[in-house]
C-alpha positions as CSV (number, residue, x, y, z in Angstrom):
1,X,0.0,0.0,0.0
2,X,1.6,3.2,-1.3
3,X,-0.3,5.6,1.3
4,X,-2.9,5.7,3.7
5,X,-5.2,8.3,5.3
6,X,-7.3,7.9,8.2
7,X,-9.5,10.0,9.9
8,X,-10.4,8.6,13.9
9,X,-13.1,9.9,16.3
10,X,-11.2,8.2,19.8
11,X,-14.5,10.2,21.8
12,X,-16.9,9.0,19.5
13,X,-19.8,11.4,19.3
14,X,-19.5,13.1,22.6
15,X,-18.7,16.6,23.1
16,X,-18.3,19.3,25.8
17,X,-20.3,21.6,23.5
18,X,-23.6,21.5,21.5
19,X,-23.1,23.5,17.9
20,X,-26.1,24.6,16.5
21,X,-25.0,23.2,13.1
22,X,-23.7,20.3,14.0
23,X,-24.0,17.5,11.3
24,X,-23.1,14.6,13.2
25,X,-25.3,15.0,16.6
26,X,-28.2,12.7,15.2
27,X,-26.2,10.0,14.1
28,X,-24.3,9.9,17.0
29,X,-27.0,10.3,19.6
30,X,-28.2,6.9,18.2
31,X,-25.2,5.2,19.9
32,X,-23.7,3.7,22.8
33,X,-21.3,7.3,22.5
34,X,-17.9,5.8,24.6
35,X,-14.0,6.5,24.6
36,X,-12.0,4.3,22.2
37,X,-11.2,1.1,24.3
38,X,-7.4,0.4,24.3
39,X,-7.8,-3.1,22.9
40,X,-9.8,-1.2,19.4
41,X,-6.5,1.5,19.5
42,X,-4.2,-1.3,19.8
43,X,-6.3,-3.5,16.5
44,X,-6.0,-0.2,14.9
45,X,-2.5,0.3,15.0
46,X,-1.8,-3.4,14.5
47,X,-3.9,-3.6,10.9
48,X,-1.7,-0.1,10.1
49,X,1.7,-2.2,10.3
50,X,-0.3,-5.0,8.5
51,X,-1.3,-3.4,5.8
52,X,2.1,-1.3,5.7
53,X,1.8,1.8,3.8
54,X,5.0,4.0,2.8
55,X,3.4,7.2,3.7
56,X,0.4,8.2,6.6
57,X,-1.8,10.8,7.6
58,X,-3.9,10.1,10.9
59,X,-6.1,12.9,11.4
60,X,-8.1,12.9,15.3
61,X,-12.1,14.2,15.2
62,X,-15.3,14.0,17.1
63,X,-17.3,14.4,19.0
64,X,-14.5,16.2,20.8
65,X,-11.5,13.8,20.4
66,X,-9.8,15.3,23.3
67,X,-12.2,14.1,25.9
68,X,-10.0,10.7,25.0
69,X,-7.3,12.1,27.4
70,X,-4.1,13.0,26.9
71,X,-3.3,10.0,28.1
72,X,-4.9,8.3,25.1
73,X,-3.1,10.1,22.6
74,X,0.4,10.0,24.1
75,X,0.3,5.8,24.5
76,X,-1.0,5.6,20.8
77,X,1.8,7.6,19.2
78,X,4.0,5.5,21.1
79,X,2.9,2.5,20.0
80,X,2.8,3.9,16.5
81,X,6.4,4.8,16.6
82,X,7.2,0.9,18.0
83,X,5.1,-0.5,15.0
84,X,4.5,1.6,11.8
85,X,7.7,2.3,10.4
86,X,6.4,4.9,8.0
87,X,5.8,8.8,8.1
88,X,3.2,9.8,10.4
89,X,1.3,12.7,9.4
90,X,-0.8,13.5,12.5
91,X,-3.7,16.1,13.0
92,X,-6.4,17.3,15.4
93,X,-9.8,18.6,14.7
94,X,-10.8,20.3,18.5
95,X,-13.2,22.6,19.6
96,X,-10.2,24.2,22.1
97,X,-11.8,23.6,25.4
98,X,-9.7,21.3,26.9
99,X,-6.0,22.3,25.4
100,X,-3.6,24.1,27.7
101,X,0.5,24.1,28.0
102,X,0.6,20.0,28.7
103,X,-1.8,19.5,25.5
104,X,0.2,22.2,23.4
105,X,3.6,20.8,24.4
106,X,2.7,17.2,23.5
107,X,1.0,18.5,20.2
108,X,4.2,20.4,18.9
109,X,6.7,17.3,20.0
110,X,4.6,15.3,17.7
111,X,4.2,17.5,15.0
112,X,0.8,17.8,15.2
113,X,-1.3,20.3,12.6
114,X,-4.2,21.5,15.1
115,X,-7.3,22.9,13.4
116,X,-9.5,25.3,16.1
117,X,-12.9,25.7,15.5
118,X,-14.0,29.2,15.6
119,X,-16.4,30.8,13.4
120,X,-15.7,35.0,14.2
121,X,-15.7,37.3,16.7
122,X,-18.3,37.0,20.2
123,X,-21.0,37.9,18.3
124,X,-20.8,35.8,15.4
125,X,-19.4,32.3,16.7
126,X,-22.0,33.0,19.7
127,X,-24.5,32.2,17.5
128,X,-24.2,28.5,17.4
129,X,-20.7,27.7,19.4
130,X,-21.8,27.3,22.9
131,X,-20.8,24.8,25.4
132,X,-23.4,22.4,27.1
133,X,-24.7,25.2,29.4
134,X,-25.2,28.0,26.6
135,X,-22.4,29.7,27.4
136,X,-20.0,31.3,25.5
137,X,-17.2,29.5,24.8
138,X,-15.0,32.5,22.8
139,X,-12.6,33.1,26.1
140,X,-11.7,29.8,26.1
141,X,-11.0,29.1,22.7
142,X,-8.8,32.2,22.5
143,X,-6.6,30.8,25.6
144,X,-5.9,27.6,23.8
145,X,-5.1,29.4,20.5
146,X,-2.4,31.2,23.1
147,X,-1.3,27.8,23.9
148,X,-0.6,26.7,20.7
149,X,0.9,30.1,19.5
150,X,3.2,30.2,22.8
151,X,4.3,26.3,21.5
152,X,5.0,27.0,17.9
153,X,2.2,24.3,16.8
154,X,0.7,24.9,13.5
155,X,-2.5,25.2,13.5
156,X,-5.9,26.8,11.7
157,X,-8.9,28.5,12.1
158,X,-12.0,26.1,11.0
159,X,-14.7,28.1,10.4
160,X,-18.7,27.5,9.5
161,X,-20.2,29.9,6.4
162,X,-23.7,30.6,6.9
163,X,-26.3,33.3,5.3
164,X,-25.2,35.7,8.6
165,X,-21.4,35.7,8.3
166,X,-21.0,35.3,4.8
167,X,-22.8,38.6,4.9
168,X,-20.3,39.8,7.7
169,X,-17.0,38.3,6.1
170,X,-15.0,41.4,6.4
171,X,-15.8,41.3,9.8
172,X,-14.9,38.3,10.5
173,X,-11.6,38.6,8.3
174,X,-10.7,41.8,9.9
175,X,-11.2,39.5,13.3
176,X,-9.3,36.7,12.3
177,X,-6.2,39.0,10.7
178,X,-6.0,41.0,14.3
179,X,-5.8,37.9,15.6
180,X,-2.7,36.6,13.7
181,X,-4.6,34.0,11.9
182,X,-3.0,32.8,8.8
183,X,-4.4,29.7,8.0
184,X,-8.5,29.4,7.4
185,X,-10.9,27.2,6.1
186,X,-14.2,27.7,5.5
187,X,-16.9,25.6,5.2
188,X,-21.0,25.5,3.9
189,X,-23.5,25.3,6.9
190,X,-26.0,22.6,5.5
191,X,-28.3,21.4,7.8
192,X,-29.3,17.5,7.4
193,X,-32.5,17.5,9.2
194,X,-33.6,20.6,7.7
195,X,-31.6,21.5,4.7
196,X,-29.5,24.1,3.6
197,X,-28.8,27.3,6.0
198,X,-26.8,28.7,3.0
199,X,-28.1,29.7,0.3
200,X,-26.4,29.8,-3.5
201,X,-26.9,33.3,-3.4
202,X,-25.4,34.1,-0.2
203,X,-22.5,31.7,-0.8
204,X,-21.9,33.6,-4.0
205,X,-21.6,36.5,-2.1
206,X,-19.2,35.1,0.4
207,X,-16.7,33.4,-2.1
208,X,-16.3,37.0,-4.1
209,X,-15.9,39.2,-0.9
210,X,-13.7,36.5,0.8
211,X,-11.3,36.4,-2.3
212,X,-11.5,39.9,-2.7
213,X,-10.3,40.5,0.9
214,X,-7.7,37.8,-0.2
215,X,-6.1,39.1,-2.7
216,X,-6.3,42.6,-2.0
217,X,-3.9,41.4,1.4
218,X,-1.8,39.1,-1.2
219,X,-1.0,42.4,-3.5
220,X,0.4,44.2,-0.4
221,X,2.3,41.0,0.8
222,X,0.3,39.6,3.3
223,X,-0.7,36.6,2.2
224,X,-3.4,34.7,4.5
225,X,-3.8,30.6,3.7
226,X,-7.8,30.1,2.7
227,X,-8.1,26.6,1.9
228,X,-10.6,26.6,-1.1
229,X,-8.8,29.4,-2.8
230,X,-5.1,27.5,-1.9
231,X,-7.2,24.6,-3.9
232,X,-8.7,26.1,-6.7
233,X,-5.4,28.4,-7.6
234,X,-3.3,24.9,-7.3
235,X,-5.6,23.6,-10.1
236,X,-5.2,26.1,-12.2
237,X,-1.0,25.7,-12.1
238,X,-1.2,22.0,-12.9
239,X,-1.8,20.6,-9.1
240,X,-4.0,18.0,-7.7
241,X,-6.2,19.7,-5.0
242,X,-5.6,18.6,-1.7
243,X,-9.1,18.8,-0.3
244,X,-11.3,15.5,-1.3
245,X,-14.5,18.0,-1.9
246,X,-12.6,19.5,-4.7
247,X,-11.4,16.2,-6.6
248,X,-14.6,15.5,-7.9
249,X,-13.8,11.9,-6.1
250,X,-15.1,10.6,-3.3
251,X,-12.7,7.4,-1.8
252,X,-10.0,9.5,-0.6
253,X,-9.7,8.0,3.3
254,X,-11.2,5.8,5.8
255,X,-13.5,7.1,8.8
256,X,-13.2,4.5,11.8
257,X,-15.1,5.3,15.0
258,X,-14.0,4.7,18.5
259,X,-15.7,1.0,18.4
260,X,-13.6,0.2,15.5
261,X,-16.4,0.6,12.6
262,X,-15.0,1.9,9.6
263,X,-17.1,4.1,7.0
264,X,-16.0,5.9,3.3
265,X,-16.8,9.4,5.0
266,X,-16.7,11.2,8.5
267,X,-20.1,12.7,6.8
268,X,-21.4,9.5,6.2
269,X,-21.4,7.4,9.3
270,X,-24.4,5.9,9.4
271,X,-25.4,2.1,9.5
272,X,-26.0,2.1,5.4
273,X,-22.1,3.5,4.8
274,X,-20.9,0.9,6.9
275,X,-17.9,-0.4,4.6
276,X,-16.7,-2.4,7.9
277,X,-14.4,-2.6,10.8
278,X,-11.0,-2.3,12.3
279,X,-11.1,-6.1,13.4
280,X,-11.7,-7.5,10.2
281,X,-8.8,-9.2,8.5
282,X,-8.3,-6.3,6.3
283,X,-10.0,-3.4,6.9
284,X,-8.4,-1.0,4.7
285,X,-8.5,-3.3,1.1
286,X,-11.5,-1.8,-0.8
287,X,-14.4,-3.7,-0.9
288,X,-17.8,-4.0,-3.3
289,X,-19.6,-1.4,-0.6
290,X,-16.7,1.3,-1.0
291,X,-16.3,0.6,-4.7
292,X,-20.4,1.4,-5.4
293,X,-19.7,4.8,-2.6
294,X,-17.2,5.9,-5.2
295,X,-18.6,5.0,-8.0
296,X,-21.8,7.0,-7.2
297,X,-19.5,9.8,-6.2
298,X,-18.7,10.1,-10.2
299,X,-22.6,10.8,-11.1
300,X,-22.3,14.2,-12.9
301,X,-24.5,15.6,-15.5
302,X,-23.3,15.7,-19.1
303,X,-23.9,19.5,-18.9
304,X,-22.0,19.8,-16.0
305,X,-18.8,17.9,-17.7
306,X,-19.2,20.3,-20.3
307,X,-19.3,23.5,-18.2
308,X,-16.1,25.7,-18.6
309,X,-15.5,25.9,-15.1
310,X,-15.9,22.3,-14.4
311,X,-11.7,21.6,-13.9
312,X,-12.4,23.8,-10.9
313,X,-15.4,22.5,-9.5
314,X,-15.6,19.2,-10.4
315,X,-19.2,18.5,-9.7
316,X,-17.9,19.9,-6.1
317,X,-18.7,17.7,-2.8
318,X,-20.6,14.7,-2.7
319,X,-22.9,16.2,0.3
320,X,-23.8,19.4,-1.1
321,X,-25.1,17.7,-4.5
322,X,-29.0,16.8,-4.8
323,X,-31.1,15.1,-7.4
324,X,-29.7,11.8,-7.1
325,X,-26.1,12.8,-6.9
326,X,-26.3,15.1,-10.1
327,X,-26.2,18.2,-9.1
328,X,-24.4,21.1,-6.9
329,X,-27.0,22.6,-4.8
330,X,-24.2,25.6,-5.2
331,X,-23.3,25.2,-8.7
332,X,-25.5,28.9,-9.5
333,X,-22.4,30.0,-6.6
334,X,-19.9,28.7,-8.2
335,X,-20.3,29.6,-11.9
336,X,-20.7,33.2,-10.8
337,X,-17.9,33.0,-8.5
338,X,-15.0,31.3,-10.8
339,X,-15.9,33.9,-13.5
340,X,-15.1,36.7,-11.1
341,X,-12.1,35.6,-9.9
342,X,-10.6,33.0,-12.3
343,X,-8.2,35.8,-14.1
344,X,-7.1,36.9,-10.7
345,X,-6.5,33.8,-9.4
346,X,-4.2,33.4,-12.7
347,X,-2.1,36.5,-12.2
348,X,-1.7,35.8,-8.7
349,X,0.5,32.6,-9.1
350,X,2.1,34.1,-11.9
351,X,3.0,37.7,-10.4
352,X,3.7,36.2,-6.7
353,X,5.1,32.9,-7.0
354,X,2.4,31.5,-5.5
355,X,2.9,28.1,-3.5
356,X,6.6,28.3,-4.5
């Protein structure tokens, strides 16, 4: 196996908060929600060596994956390092509560890349970011982003797009730059239970503004990392995107909950995804279940292949399409969007060397 990518919910579904938006509440709550068991760690990292990759990325998620323990985390990448012999990419998906100097210090021994949740400034992430109480939950993100900054771990701001803020997005850029934050990723609010909480035509909106604020910074020399924008300006100097919603390919790692069952998709772990689990005899091999979850990933409309933005987009990802799997809830967004900004996005490699 030339590489392998795992992404690993240790806490399951629980949390110490309760996000408005959060996608994977109801199919969690339908569980026996419990920290990873040692023995299901130690099957994990055992199938790892078995099915010995030359390269890995293991990324942590949740639920809150520090609610595992430090503990948890420090014995597995020990026993990684005894029994996988490959590079270890590690990363942490984390809400912030918990990390403080003992989390920070382990996180930049190990190389960690930390993404924080935060969506903007008190007003805005107050909206749906509140702890179990319905309290704010701003301070204490802030003091674990001083943690991280005082231990030189990289991290980045994660950081939910919904009709409100992508209104407010110079707001919240002008909030994350006096912060110091040079890393962000944004991503589309949809609601399962109730549909979309973004529309086309406010996601429009935010994907011009946000670029605008982008590369009016990048012309004065202060370049800020957006994820979709790092993605889309990669495809259009030759480059693979790095982000699996931008492939136009769904297959790209393995989801394994903390009672060891696997699925193709952290947004799709539900009982009908199952592909299987950590303590079969080869959980990673694809199988006829993933095959078909790919497969279906592929449905695009002739007119979308023939679109002249469709390099970029690539039918976009798999959870924002509708009508069987054919069609981009957000593709009205997009078309308006990539002929905005496709020429800049051009002269911006060109002119500053970009991702040189």
């Amino acid at each position: 196996m030339k590489t392998l990518s795992l992404l690993v919910k240790p806490a399951a579904g629980l949390c110490n908060m309760r996000c408005g938006y959060c996608f994977y509440r109801a199919a969690s709550e339908l569980r026996d929600n419990r920290i990873m068991a040692p023995e299901t760690a130690d099957e994990l990292i055992s199938k790892i060596a078995a099915a010995r990759p030359s390269a890995l990325s293991v990324a942590f998620q949740g639920g809150e994956p520090t609610l595992a323990g430090l503990d948890f985390f420090k014995d597995f990448v020990r026993k990684m390092k005894e029994a996988v012999p490959c590079p270890v990419g590690y990363s942490l998906q984390t809400n912030g509560l918990l990390i403080d100097g003992a989390w920070a210090a382990f996180l930049k021994e190990n190389a960690f890349l930390v993404g924080v949740s935060l969506d903007g400034d008190r007003r805005t992430n107050d909206r749906y970011r509140v702890d179990n109480h319905g309290e704010s939950v701003l301070p204490r993100v802030l003091e674990a982003v001083s943690a991280l900054k005082k231990h030189g771990v990289d991290f980045n701001v994660l950081s939910v797009i919904d009709d409100e803020n992508a209104k407010d997005i110079d707001a919240t850029w002008k909030y994350f730059k006096k912060h110091g934050f040079g890393f962000l990723q944004f991503i589309p609010y949809v609601d399962e239970g109730g549909g979309p909480k973004l529309t086309p035509e406010a996601y429009e909106t935010f994907l011009k503004r946000s670029f605008d604020l982008w590369y009016e910074d990048l012309t004065r020399g202060e370049y800020i990392s957006v994820r979709h924008i790092d993605n889309y300006v990669g495809i259009l100097m030759g480059r693979q995107p790095e982000s699996c919603a931008m492939r136009g390919l769904c297959g790209g790692y393995f989801t394994m909950e903390a009672n060891g069952d696997i699925y193709p998709c952290d947004f799709y772990c539900k009982e009908e995804y199952k592909i299987g689990s950590v303590f079969d005899d080869e959980p990673f091999t694809q199988n006829e279940k993933q095959r078909r979850f790919i497969e279906d990933s592929l449905t695009i409309r002739e007119t979308c292949k023939s679109c002249e933005y469709y390099a970029l987009c690539r039918g976009g990802c798999r959870r924002d399409r509708t009508d069987g799997l054919t069609k981009n809830r957000y593709c009205a967004a997009y078309r308006g969007f990539f002929g905005y900004a496709a020429d800049r996005m051009k002269r911006a490699a060109e002119a500053f060397g970009y991702g040189e």
